[in-house]
N, C-alpha and C positions, 0 to 999 in steps of 0.2 A: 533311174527310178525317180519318180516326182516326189513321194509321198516316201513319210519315214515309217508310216505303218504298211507299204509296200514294202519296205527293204528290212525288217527287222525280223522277218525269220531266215531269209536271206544273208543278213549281217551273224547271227548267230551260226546259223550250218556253216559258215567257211570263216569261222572266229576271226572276223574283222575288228579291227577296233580304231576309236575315232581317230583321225591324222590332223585335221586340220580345221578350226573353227571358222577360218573365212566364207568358207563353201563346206557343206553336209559331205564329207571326205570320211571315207571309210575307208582300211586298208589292210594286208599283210604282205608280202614280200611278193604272192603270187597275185593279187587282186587289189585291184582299186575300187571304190563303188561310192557314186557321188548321187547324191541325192539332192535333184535339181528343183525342187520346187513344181509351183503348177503355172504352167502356159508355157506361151513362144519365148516370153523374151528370159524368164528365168533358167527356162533348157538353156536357149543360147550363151547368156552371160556364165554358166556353168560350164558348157565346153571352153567357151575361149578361158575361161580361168584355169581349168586345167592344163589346154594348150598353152598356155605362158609360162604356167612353171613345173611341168611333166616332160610335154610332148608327146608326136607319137609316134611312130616309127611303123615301118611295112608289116611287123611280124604281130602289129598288135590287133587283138579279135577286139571290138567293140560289141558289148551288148546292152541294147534298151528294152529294159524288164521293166512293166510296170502292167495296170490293168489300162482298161476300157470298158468303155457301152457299149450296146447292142440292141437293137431293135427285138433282136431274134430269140423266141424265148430259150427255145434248145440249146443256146447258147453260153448259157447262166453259166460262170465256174470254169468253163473251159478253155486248156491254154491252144493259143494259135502261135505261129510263125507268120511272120509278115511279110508278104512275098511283094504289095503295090502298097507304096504309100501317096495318098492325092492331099498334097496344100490347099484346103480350098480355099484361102485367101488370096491367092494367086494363080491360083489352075493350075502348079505344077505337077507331076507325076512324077516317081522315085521306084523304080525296078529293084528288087534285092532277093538274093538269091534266097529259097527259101529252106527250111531245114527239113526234110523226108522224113524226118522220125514225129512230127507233129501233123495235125491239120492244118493248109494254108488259109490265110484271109488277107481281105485288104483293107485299109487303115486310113480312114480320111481323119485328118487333122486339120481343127478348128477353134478359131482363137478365144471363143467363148463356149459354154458349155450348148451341147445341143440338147433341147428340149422331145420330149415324147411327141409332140405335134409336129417337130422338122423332119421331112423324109433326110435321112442320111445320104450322102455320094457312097458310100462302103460299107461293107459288113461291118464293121467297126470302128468306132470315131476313139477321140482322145485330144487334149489339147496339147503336148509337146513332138512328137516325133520327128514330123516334119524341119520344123524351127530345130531341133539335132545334127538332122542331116543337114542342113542348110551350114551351121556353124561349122561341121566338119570337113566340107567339103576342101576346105585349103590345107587341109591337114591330114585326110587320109580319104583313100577311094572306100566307095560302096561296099567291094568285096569284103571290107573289112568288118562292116556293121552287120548286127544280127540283131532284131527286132525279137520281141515275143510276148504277149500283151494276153491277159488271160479276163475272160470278161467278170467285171463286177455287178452289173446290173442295165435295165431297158432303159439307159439315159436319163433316170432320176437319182439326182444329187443326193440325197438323202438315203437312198439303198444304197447308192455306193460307196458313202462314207460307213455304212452299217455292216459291206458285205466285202473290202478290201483285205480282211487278216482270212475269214473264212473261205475267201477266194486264191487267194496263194498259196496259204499252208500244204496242202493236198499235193502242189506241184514244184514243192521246194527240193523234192530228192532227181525229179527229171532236169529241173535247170541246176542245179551241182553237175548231176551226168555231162549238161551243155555245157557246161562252163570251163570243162575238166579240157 
C-alpha cells in the first residue's frame, strides 16, 4: 500500500501493529504490510528493504492493495483484480493471474500522476505497481503477487486524496477474505 490512509482500516481489521520505523512496517505473526510511499522509486526501495532483512520464500502470497484512477465514471469505488499490468515508462507488460471472485482490469503505471486530459493505456493507472513487480522479481515469481487496486477517483489529485478512506472501507471485509 502507498498511502497510510489506504492501509489503516486494513491495519485495524487484522490488528497489525507497527514493527519497524525505517520503512511503514506493519505486522503480526501472520501478516506483514508495508506501506510504501507514492511512485516508482519508493515501492521499489520498500521491497528491496524488506527483501534484506525478511526475505521471501515460495510459499509467500504477496499482495499490492492500494487504490487507483479511472477515467471510467462506473468505476468509482470499485475493487478490481489486476490481471495486465503496462510500465509505461518502459513499455513493459506484466501478466498475473487474476482472482475470479473480483472483476478484472488492467493497470498502467506511471511515473507521474495522469491528468484528466492524458488518455490512459489501461483501465486503470496508479504510480507504484509496476516499479513492485520490477523489485521483486529476484526474489519471487509472479505467481506469487496479487494486485487489487479499488478506484478512488477520474484522475484528479484532489478527489483522491478526498475519496481514499471512503473508497476502501466498503471492501475491507472481501480483501481480509483474500487475505485469509
Amino acid at each position: 500500500m502507498a498511502l497510510h490512509a489506504e492501509a489503516e482500516a486494513l491495519i485495524q481489521a487484522l490488528k497489525l501493529h507497527k514493527e519497524s520505523d525505517k520503512i511503514s512496517l506493519y505486522a503480526t505473526t501472520d501478516y506483514r504490510l508495508i506501506i510504501t510511499g507514492i511512485g516508482l522509486e519508493k515501492s521499489a526501495v520498500a521491497v528491496g528493504y524488506y527483501a534484506g532483512k525478511y526475505g521471501f520464500n515460495k510459499a509467500d502470497q504477496i499482495f499490492n492493495i492500494g487504490t487507483a484512477g479511472s477515467r471510467v465514471e462506473k468505476n468509482l469505488h470499485q475493487l478490481f483484480s489486476i490481471s495486465k499490468v503496462h510500465a509505461t515508462y518502459d513499455d513493459r507488460i506484466y501478466h498475473l493471474d487474476p482472482d475470479p471472485r473480483f472483476e478484472n482490469a488492467s493497470l498502467a503505471t506511471y511515473p507521474k500522476a495522469v491528468t484528466p486530459s492524458e488518455t490512459p493505456r489501461s483501465e486503470l493507472v496508479d504510480m507504484e505497481a509496476s516499479a513492485l513487480i520490477r523489485a521483486l522479481q529476484p526474489f519471487a515469481s509472479l505467481s506469487q503477487l496479487h494486485i487489487y487496486k479499488i478506484v478512488s477517483d477520474r484522475l484528479d489529485p484532489k478527489e483522491a486524496k478526498a475519496s481514499i478512506r471512503p473508497s476502501i472501507a466498503p471492501h475491507i471485509e472481501s480483501l481480509c477474505e483474500v487475505l485469509v
